[in-house]
C-alpha positions as CSV (number, residue, x, y, z in Angstrom):
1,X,0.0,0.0,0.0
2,X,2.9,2.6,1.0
3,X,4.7,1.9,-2.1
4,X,1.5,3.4,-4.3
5,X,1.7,6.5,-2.2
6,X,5.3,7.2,-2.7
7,X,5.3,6.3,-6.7
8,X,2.6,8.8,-6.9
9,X,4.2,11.2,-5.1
10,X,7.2,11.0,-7.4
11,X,4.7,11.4,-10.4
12,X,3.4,14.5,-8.8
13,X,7.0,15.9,-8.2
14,X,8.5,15.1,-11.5
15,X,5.1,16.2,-13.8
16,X,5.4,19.8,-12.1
17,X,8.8,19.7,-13.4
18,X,7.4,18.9,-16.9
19,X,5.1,21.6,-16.2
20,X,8.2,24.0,-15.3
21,X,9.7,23.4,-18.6
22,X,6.7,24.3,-20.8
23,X,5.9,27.2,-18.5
24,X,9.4,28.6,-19.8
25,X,9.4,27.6,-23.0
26,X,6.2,29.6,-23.6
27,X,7.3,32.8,-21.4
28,X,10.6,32.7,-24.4
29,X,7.9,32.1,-26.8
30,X,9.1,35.9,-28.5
31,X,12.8,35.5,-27.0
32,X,15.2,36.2,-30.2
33,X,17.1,33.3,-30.5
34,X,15.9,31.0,-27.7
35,X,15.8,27.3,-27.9
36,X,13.1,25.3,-26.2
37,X,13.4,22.3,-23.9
38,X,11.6,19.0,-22.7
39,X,11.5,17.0,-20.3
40,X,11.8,13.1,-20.5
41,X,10.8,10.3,-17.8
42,X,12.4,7.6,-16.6
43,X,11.3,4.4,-14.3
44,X,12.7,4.1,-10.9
45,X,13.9,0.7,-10.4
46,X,11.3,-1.9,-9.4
47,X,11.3,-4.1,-6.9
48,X,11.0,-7.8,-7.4
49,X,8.7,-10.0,-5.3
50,X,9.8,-13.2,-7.4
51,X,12.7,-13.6,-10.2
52,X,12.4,-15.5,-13.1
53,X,12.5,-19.2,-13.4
54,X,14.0,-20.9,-16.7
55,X,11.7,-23.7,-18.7
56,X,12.5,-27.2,-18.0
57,X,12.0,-30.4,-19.8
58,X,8.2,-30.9,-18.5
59,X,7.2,-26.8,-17.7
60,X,7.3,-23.8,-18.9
61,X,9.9,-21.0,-17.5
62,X,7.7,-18.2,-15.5
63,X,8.5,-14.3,-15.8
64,X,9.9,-11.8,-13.0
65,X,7.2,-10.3,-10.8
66,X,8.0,-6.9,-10.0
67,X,6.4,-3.5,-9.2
68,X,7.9,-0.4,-9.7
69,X,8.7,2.2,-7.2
70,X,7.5,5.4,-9.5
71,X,9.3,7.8,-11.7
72,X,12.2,10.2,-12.0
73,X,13.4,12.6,-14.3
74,X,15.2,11.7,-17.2
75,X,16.5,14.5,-19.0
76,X,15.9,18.0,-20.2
77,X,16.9,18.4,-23.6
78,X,17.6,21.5,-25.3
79,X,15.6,22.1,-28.6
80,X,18.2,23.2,-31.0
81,X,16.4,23.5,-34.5
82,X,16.3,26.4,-36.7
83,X,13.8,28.8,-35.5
84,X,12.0,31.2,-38.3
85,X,14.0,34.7,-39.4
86,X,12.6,37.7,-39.1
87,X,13.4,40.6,-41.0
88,X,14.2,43.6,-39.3
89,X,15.8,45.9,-41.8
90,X,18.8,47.0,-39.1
91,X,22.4,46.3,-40.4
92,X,23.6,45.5,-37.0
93,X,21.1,42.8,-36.9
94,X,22.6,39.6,-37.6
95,X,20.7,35.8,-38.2
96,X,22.3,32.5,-38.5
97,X,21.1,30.3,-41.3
98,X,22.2,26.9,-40.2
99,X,24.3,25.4,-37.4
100,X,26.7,27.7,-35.2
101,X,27.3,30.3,-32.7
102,X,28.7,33.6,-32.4
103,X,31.5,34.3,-30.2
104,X,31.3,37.3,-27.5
105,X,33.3,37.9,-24.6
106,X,34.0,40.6,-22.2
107,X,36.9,41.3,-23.0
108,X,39.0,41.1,-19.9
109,X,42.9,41.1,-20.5
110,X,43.7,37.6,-18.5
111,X,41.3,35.1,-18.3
112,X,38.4,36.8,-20.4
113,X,34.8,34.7,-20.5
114,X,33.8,33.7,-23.7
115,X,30.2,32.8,-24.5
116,X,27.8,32.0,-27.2
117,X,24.9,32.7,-28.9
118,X,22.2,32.9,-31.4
119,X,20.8,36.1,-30.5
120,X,22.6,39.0,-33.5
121,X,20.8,41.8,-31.9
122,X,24.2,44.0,-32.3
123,X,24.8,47.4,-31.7
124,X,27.4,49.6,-32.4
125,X,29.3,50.1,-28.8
126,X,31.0,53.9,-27.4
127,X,33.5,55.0,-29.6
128,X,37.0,54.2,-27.8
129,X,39.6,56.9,-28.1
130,X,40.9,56.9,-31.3
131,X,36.8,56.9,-32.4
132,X,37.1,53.3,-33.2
133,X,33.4,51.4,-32.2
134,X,33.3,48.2,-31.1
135,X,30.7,45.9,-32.5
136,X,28.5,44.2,-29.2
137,X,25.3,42.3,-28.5
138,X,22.8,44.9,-27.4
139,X,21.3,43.1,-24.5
140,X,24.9,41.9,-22.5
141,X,27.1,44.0,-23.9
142,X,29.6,41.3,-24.7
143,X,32.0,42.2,-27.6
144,X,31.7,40.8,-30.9
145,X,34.9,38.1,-31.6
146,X,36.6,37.6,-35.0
147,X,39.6,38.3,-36.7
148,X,41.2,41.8,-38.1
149,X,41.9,41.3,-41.4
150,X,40.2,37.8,-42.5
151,X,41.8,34.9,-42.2
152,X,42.6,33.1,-45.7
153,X,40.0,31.2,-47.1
154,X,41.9,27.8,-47.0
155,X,42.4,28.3,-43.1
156,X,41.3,25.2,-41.1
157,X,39.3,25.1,-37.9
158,X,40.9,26.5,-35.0
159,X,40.4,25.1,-31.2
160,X,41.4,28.7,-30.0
161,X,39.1,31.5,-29.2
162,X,39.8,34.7,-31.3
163,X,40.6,37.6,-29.0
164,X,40.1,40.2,-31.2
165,X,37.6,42.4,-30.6
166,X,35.4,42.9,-34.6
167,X,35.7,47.4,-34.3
168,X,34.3,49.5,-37.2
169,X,37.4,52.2,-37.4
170,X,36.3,56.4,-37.0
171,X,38.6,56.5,-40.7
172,X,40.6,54.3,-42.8
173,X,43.7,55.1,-44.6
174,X,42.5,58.8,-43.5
175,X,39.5,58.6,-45.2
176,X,36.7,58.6,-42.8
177,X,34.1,55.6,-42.6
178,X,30.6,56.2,-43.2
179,X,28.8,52.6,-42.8
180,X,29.2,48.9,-43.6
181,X,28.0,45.8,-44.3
182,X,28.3,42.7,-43.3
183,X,28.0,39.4,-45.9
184,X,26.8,35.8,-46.1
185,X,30.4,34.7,-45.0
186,X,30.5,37.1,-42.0
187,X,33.2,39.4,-43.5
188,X,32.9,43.1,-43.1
189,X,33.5,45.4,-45.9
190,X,33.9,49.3,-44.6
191,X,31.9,52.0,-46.8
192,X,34.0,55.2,-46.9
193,X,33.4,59.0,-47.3
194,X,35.0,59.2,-50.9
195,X,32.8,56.9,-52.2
196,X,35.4,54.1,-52.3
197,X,34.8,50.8,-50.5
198,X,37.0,48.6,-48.0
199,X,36.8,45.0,-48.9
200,X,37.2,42.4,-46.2
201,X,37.9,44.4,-43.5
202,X,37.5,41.9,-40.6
203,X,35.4,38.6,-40.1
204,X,33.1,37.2,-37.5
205,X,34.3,34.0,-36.0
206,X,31.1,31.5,-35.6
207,X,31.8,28.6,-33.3
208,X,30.2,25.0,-33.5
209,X,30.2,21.8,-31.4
210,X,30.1,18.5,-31.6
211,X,26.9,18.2,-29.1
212,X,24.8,21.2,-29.0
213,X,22.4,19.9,-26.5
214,X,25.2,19.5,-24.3
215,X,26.1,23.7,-24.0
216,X,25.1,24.9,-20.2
217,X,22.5,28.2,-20.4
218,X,23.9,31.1,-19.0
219,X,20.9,33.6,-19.2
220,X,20.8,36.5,-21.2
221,X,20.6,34.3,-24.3
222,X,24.1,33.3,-23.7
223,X,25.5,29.6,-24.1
224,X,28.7,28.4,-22.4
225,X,30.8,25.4,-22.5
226,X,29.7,22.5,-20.2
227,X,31.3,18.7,-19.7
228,X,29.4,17.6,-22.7
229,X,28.9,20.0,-24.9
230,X,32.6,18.9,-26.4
231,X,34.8,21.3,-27.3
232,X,34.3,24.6,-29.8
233,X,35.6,24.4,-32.9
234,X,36.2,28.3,-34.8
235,X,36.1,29.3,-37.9
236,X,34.3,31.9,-40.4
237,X,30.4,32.0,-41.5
238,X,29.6,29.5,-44.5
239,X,32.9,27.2,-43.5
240,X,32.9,23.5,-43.2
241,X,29.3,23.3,-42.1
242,X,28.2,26.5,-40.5
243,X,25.8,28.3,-41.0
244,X,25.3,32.0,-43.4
245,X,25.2,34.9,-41.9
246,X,21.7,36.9,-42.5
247,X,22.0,40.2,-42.0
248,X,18.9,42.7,-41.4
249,X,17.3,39.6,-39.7
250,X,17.1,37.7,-36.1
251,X,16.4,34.2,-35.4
252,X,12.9,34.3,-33.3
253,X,12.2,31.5,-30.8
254,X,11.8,27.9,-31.7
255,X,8.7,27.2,-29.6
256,X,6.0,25.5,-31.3
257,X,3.1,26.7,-29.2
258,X,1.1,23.8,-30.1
259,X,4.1,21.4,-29.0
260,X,3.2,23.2,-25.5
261,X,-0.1,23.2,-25.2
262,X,-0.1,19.6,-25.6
263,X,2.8,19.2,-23.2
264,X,1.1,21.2,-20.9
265,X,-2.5,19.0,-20.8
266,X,0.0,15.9,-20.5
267,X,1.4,17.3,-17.6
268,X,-1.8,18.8,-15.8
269,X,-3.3,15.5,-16.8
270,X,-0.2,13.4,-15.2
271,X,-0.6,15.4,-12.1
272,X,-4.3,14.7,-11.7
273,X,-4.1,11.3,-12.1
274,X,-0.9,11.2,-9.9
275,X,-3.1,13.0,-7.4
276,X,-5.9,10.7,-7.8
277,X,-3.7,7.5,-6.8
278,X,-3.1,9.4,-3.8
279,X,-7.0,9.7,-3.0
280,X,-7.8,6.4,-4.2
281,X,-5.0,4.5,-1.4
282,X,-5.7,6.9,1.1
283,X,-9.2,5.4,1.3
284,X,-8.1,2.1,0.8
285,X,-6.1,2.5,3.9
286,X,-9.1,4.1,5.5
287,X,-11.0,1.1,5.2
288,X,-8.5,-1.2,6.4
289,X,-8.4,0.3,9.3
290,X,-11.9,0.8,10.0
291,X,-11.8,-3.0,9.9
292,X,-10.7,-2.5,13.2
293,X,-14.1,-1.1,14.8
């Protein structure tokens, strides 16, 4: 009898974790760049009143007899399909079209953090003293990592973080800038006050892993390295498997709102019935012992 009161109680425990995870996934629902999870169930181990006998000459073998002891919680998996692009018009806003992450960091001298992310809402950051403007994500204000020039077309992925910081220069060659753009390949080309054009400025390093499921959330629509995420591998837009870069565009949220809806009666259905087990011994043990009187 105790052992239905505790299973359910696990079932109760775990579905409001189930819960939990849709509840976020639909408060991101509009979050640029945000990848949704799930939750997954597994048994707790059972235990067995009788093992199995093998079949003999003259009878049949009989099975294992065990109940099980309720539910725990599996996994919670991170989501990491495309989610929709959504045009935005903004040349600081940047999309990726297929697998990767930009690199950002904060820049310290020794020891700087570097994170990832889907999120291109950039910005153009306060000028530094020689006018020069950092490029940054708007919402952290992490710096924008590449390299300054290019790197050659033929370069191979890199295990190393680039530590320099992607700047659109006040002037170049004493010509001053007046905009830029950014391509498909994540190169920057500098527009300039004569009319001219700088080709291939610098380049935005994207970053990709061998399990994406595995990065650790860091809020702020950041990504970081975890134990089994595997280690980042750098290298330019459009480059041995990653991703284009979009720019005017940002990655919306890859919630299905049906997906959670559903999710959601699963799991207020999995309580109820959870809660219902409950009910159902708690009069059973009522009975027995009102056998008593």
């Amino acid at each position: 009898m105790m052992r239905s009161f505790f299973s359910a109680i696990s079932g109760l425990t775990n579905h409001q974790t189930m819960m939990d995870v849709v509840g976020n996934n639909i408060a991101n629902v509009n979050t640029t760049g945000f990848k949704s999870s799930r939750a997954t169930f597994q048994d707790v181990i059972s235990q067995t009143l009788s093992s199995a006998s093998a079949p003999g000459a003259t009878i049949a073998g009989t099975d294992p007899r065990q109940v099980g002891l309720g539910v725990k919680l599996g996994t919670i998996d991170t989501i990491t399909t495309q989610g929709n692009l959504q045009s935005t018009g903004r040349p600081t806003d940047l999309a990726l079209q297929g697998e990767g992450y930009l690199v950002l960091s904060d820049g310290a001298t020794t020891n700087p953090v570097v994170s990832y992310t889907r999120d291109g809402n950039l910005e153009l950051g306060v000028p530094t003293s020689n006018g020069d403007r950092p490029l940054v994500q708007s919402a952290s204000g992490l710096h924008i990592k590449g390299w300054v020039p290019p790197q050659a077309a033929s370069t191979a992925d890199s295990s190393t973080a680039p530590t320099t910081d992607v700047t659109i220069p006040a002037t170049q060659n004493g010509v001053a800038v007046t905009g830029f753009r950014i391509d498909a390949s994540g190169i920057v080309s500098l527009n300039l006050a004569d009319g001219t054009t700088t080709a291939n400025y610098a380049q935005l390093a994207v970053a990709t892993f061998p399990n994406t499921g595995g990065l650790q959330r860091m809020g702020n629509n950041l990504f970081g390295v975890s134990g089994n995420s595997g280690a980042p591998s750098y290298n330019g837009a459009n480059i041995n498997g990653r991703g284009q870069v979009q720019t005017g565009f940002l990655e919306t949220s890859n919630v299905d709102l049906a997906t959670q809806f559903t999710s959601m009666i699963m799991a207020q259905r999995g309580f109820q019935a959870n809660s219902r087990v409950i009910t159902a011994a708690d009069e059973i043990l009522q009975d027995l012992i009102n056998l008593k009187r």
